[in-house]
N, C-alpha and C positions, 0 to 999 in steps of 0.2 A: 227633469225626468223625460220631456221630450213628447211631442203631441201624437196622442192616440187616434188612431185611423182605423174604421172598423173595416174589416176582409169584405170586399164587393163581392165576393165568390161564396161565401157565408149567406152572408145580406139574401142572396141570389138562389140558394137553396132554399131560404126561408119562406122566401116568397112563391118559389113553384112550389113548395108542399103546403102553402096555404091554399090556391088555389085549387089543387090535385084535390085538398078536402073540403072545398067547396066555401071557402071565407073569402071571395072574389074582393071584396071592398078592400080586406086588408092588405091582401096581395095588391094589389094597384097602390096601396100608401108605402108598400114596402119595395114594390119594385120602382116604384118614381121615386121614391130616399135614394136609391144606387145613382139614376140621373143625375138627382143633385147634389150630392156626393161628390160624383167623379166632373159634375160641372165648377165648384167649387174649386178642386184640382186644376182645374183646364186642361182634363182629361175628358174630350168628347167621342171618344173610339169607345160607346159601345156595343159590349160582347151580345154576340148573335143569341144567346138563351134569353136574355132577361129583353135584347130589343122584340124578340119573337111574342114573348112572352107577354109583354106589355102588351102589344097593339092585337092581341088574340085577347086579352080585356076590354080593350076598348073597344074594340069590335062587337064581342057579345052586352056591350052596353049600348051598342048602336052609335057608336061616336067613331065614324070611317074619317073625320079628318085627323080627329087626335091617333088614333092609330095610325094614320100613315106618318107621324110626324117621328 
């Protein structure tokens, strides 16, 4: 049948309307899934919403290295 790949673009939305309604934690477990995901791949290109998105987490946790990473 052939190996299932979940949409990073999906994954991607879930995660900014998690944090849009304020579940910050899970947003951070679901937007670092798409990282490792597409690291998995050896796919390290990426997309500007979810790298924005992440390090505006970690940010408002006070973690300025990990968001710059």
């Amino acid at each position: 049948m052939g190996e299932l790949r979940p949409d990073v673009r999906v994954l991607r939305e879930i995660g900014l309307n998690q944090a849009a309604l304020g579940d910050e934690e899970t947003a951070l477990e679901t937007l670092e899934g798409i990282v490792q995901l597409q690291a998995a791949q050896d796919n390290l290109d990426l997309d500007p919403a979810t790298a924005i998105a992440l390090a505006g987490l970690h940010e408002k946790r006070g973690d300025p290295e990990r968001a710059a990473d």
